[in-house]
C-alpha positions in Angstrom: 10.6 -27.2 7.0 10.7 -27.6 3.1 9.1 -24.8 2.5 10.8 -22.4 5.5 14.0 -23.4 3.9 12.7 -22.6 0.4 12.3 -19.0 1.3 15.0 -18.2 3.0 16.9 -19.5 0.5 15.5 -17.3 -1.9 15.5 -14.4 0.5 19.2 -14.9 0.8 20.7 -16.1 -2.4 18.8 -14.1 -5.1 21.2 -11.8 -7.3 19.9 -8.6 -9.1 20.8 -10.3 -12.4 18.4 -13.3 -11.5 15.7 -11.0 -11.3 13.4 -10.9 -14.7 13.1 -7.3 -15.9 9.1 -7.1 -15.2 9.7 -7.0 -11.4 12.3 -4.9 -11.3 10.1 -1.4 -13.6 7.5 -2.9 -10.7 9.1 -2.5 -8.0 10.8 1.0 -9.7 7.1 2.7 -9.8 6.7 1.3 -6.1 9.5 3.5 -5.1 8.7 6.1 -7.2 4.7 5.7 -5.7 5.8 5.7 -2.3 8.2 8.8 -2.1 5.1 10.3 -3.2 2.5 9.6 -1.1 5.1 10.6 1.9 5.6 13.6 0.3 1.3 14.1 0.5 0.4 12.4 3.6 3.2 13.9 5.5 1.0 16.7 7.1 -1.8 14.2 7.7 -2.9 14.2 11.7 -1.7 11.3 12.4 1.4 11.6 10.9 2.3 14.8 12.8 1.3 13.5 16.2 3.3 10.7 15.5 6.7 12.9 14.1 6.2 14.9 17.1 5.8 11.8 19.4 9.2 10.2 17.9 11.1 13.6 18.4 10.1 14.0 21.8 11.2 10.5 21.9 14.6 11.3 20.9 17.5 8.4 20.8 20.6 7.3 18.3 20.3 9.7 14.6 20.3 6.7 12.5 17.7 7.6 9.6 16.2 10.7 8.5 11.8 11.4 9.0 10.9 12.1 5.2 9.7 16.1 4.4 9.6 16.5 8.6 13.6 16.3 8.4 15.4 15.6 11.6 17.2 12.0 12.5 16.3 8.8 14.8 16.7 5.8 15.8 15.9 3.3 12.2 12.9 2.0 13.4 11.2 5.2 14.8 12.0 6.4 11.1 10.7 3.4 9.7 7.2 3.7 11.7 7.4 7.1 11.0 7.9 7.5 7.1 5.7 4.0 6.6 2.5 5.7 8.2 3.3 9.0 6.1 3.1 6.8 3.1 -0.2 4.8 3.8 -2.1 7.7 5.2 -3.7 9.2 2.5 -4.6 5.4 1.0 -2.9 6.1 -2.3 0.1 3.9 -2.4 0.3 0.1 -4.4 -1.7 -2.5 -3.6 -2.6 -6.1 -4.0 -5.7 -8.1 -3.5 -7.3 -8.2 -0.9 -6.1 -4.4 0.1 -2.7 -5.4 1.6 -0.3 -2.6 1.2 3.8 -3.6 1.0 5.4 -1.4 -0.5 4.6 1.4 2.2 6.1 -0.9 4.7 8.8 -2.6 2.8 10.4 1.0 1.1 10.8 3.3 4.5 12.2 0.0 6.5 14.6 -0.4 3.6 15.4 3.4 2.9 16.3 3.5 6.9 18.5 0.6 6.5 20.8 2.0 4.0 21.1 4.9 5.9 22.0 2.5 9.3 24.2 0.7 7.3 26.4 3.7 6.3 24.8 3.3 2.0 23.8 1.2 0.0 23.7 0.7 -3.9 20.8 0.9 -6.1 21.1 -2.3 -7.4 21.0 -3.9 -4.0 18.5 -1.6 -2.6 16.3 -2.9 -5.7 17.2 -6.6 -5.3 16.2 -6.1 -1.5 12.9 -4.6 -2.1 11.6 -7.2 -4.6 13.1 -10.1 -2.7 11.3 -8.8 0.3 8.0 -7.8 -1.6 8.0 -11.2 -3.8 8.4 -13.1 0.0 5.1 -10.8 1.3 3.3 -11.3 -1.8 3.8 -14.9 -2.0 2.4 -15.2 1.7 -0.5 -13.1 0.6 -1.3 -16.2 -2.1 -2.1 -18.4 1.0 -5.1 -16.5 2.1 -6.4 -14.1 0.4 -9.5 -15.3 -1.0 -10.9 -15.7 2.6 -9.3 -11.9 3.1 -7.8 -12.8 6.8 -10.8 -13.0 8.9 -10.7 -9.6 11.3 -7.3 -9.2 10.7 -5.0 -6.4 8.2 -3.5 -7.8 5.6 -0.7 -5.3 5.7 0.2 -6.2 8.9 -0.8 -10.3 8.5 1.9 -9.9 5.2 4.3 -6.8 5.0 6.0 -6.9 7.9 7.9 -9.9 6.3 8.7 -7.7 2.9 10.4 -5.2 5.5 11.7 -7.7 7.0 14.1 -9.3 4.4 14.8 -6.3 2.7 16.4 -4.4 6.3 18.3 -7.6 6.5 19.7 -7.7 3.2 20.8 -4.3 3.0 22.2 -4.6 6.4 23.9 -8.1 5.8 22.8 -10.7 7.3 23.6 -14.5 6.5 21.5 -17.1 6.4 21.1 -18.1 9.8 20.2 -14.8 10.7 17.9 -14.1 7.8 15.6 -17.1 9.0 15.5 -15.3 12.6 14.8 -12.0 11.4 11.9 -13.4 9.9 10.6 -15.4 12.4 11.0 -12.6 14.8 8.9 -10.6 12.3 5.7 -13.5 12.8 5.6 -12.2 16.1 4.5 -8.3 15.0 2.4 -9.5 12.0 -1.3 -8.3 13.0 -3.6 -5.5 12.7 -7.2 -5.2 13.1 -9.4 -4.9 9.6 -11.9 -2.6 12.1 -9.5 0.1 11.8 -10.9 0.2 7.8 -14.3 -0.3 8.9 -14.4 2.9 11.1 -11.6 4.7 8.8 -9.7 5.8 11.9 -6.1 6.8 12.1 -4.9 3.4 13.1 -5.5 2.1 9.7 -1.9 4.0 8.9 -0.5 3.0 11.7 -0.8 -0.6 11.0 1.5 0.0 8.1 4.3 1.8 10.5 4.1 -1.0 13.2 4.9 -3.2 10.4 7.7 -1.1 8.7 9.2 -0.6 12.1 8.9 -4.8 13.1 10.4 -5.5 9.9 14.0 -3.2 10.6 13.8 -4.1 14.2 13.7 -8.1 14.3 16.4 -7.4 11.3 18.6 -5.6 13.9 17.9 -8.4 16.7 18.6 -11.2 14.4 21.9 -9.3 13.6 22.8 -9.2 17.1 22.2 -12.7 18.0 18.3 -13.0 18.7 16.9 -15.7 17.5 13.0 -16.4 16.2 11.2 -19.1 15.3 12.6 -21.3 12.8 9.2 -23.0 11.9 7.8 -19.8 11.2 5.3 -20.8 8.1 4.1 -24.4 8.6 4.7 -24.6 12.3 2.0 -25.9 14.8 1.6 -22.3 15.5 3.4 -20.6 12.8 1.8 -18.1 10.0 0.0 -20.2 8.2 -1.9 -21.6 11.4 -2.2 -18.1 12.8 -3.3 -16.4 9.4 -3.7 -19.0 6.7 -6.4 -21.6 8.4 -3.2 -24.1 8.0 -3.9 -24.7 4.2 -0.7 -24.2 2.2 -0.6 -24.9 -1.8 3.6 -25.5 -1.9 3.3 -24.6 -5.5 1.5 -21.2 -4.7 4.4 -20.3 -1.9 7.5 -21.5 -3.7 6.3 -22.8 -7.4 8.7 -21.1 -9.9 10.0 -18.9 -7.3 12.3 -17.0 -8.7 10.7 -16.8 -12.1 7.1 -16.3 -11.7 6.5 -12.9 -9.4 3.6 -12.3 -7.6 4.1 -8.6 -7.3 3.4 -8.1 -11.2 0.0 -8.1 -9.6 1.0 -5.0 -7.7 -2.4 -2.5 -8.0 -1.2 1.7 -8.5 -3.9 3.5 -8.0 -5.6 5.7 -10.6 -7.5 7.3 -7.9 -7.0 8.8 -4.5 -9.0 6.2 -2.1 -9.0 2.7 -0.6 -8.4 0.2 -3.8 -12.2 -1.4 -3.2 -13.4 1.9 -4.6 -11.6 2.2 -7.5 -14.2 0.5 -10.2 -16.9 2.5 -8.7 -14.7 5.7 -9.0 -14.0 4.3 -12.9 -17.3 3.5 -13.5 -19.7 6.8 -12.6 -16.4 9.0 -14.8 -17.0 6.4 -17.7 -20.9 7.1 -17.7 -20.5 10.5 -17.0 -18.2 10.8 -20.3 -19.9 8.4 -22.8 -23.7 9.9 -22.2 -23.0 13.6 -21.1 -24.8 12.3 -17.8 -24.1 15.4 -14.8 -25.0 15.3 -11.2 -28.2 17.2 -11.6 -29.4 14.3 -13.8 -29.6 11.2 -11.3 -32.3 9.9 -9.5 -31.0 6.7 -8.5 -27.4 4.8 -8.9 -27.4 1.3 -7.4 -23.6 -0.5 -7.1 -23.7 -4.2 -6.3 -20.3 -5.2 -5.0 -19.5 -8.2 -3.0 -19.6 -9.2 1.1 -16.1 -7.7 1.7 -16.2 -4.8 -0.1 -19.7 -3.8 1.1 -18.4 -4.0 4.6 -15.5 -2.0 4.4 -16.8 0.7 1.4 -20.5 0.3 1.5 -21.3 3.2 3.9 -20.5 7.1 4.1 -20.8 8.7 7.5 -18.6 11.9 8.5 -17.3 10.9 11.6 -14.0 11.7 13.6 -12.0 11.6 10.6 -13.5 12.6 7.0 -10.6 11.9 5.3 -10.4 8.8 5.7 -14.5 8.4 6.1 -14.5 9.7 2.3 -11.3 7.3 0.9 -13.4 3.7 2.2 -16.6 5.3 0.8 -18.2 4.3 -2.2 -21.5 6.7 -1.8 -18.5 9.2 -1.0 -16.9 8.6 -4.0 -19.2 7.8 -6.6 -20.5 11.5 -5.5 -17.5 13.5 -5.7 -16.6 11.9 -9.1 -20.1 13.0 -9.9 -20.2 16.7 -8.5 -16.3 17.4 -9.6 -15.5 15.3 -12.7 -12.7 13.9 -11.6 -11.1 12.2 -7.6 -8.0 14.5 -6.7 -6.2 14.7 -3.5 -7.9 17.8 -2.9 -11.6 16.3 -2.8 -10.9 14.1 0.4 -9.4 17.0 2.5 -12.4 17.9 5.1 -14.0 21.1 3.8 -14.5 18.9 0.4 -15.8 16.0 2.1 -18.2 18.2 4.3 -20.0 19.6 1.1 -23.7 19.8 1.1 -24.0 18.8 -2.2 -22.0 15.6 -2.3 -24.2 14.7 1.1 -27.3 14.8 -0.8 -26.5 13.2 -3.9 -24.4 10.2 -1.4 -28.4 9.5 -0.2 -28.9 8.3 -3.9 -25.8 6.0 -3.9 -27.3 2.5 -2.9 -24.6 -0.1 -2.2 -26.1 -4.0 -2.8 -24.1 -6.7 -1.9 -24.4 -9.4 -4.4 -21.9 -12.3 -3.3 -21.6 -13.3 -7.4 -20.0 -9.9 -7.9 -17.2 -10.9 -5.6 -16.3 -14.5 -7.5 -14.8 -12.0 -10.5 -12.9 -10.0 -8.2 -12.5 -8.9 -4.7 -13.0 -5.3 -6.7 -15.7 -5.9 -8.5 -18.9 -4.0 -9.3 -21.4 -3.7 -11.4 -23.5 -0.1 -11.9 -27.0 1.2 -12.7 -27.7 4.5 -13.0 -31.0 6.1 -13.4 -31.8 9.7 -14.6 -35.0 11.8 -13.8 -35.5 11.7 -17.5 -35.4 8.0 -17.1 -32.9 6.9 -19.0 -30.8 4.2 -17.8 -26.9 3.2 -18.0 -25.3 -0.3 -17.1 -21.4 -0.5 -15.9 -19.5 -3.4 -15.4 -15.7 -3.0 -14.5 -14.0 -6.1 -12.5 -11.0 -4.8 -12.2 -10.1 -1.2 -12.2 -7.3 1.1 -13.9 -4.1 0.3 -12.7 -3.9 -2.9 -12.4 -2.3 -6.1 -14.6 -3.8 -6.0 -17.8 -5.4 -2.9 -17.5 -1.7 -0.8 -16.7 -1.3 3.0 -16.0 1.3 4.2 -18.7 4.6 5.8 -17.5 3.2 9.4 -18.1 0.0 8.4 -15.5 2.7 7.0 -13.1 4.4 10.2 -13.3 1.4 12.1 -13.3 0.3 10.5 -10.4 3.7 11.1 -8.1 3.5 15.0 -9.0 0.3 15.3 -7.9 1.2 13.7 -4.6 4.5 15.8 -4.5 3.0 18.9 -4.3 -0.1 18.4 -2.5 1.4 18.0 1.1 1.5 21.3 3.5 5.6 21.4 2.5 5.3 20.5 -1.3 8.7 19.1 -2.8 9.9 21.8 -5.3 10.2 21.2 -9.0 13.9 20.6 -9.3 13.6 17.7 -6.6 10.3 16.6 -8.5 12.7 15.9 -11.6 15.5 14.5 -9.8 13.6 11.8 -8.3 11.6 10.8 -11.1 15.2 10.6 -13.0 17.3 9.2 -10.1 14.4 6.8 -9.4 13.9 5.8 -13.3 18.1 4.7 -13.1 18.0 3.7 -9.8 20.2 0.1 -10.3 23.1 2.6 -11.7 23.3 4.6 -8.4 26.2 4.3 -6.2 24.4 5.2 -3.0 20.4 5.5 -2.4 20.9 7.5 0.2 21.7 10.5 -2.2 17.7 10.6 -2.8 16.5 11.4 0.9 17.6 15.6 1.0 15.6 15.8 -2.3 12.6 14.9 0.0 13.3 17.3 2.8 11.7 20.4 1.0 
């Protein structure tokens, strides 16, 4: 149990002044990331049913539903504000398309308000203790990208998890149950993405919602599996095809952080889209190529991403049929110069025009492609006039190396904060950014959720 007691360890012990600065402006634009995207996909379909489900629901007002208002029990909230924040598919990321921080941030935000506040500085250590922990399970497998199952579920649960149960204090003992009680709602099915159904979000809120709730039965005496990584049946047998690399899960833990790898989103839709977004706007801009102009664009990505991506079919939700669409997207970056927010609501996605020139997006997998990167592509396009443009992007904007500035993070949460059917006005706008910029100095998180009840 080396490595179990490794972990927890870490989950337990780390200070905020242990943490490298790196991390911590990480895990900052997650927050800031997140509050937006449940400020945009709070009117989503799913998102409603489910607020409306919860309500009717009713029990103990522990934690407030973001932009819906009204108060629950924690882990209702948790499910609740965690699907808000994954349903539009424009929160942070990591390789291979496992989401944490729209698990890990409602779970925690609800525990703060359970355990009557909580400081900034400890809701920060929290969050990238609890990230770090989901992102160094992610190490295990991702390159096989966890058979049929969701990443988000297979790894974030654990992020929301140990944050809940740090902000809500629990020792060591119970730390170690709270997260083996948290194996045992780790799941998901990767069809959801396949189909791009509603259950895709609701992955991430099962996990938010495990993550607070074996937190509140570990607190209480429940215990879980102690064995919970290298088991006979624990995670890494379940999820990991047994193979653990000790130095991947625990090397330099502490000082090397997996979550510098975090992915934000330049664009709108599922992270395997993003270089083929990228790619059509660089051609577009550096030969004055236009819609009217193509005859033919072929994009060779690899096995996974032509599964999930490689296809664009309007079916019972065009949303989401547009966001894990690379035809889709390549298209509406073609037709509208740009990928908003606004292009993947259903009247956009539904346009004629994007339909037709879609039919001229050919998707190739090419297995090579995928040895550079999960998000790999490479691009021809060819023009009636016959002309021809090449593209290669391996990893897209937003990512390590390749950073969004500050003013495109910003950017970014605006947009979000004002797209929703209740839109956050301008003087809560600048109070989170601010709030959320000096977030280790505030006495009390809590003090940010009425700025996101508009």
């Amino acid at each position: 149990m080396e490595l179990e007691n490794r972990l927890v360890e870490y989950a337990v012990d780390t200070k905020f002044s242990d943490i490298p600065q790196k991390p911590v402006n990480v895990v900052k634009e997650i927050i800031l990331g997140i509050f937006g995207s449940i400020a945009a996909g709070a009117y989503s379909g799913e998102c409603v049913s489910l607020a409306q489900l919860l309500k009717e629901m009713g029990g103990k007002p522990e934690a407030t539903i973001l932009i819906h208002g009204g108060k629950l029990p924690g882990h209702c909230v948790a499910i609740a504000n965690a699907t808000m924040a994954q349903s539009l598919d424009y929160d942070d990321a990591v390789v291979p398309g496992v989401h944490i921080g729209c698990v890990s941030v409602p779970a925690a935000l609800a525990a703060a308000e359970i355990a009557g506040g909580c400081s900034g500085r400890d809701f920060l250590t929290a969050l990238t203790v609890g990230i770090e922990f989901a992102n160094r399970l992610n190490t295990i497998n991702f390159a096989s990208f966890y058979g049929g199952f969701h990443g988000t579920g297979v790894c974030a649960v654990f992020g929301a998890s140990i944050a809940a149960s740090r902000i809500l204090g629990l020792n060591a003992e119970q730390m170690r149950d709270a997260i083996g009680l948290a194996l045992n709602w780790a799941g998901g099915s990767g069809q959801n993405n396949v189909e791009g159904v509603h259950a895709v979000s609701i992955v991430a809120g099962i996990a938010s919602q495990g993550g607070i709730f074996s937190a509140q039965l570990a607190q209480r005496g429940v215990t879980g599996p102690r064995q919970f990584l290298e088991g006979a049946k624990g995670w890494a047998s379940m999820f990991g095809t047994s193979k653990v690399n000790p130095e991947l899960v625990t090397g330099e833990l502490g000082t090397r952080y997996e979550l510098n790898k975090t992915l934000f989103k330049k664009f709108p839709s599922c992270g395997l889209t993003q270089t083929s977004t990228q790619g059509i706007l660089e051609i577009m801009k550096e030969n004055q190529v236009t819609a009217a102009d193509i005859d033919k664009i072929e994009v060779r990505v690899g096995p996974f991403a032509s599964t999930v991506v490689g296809h664009f079919e309007i079916g019972r939700n065009p949303t989401m049929n547009a966001q894990f669409s690379i035809p889709y997207c390549v298209s509406n970056a073609l037709t509208r110069g740009s990928s908003e927010l606004t292009h993947f609501e259903e009247a956009m996605v539904r346009d004629q025009k994007i339909a037709g020139l879609a039919a001229l997006v050919h998707v190739i997998t090419d297995p090579a492609v995928e040895k550079r990167d999960q998000r790999a592509m490479e691009m021809d396009v060819r023009t009636k006039s016959g002309q021809s443009y090449h593209k290669r992007i391996d990893v897209p904007r937003g990512s390590p190396g390749n950073e969004m500035t500050r003013e495109e993070q910003i950017a970014r949460f605006r947009q979000c904060a004002v797209f929703g059917k209740k839109p956050l006005p301008e003087k809560n706008i600048a109070s989170i950014i601010s709030m959320v910029d000096a977030i280790e100095n505030m006495a009390d998180v809590r003090d940010l959720i009425p700025l996101m009840i508009p």
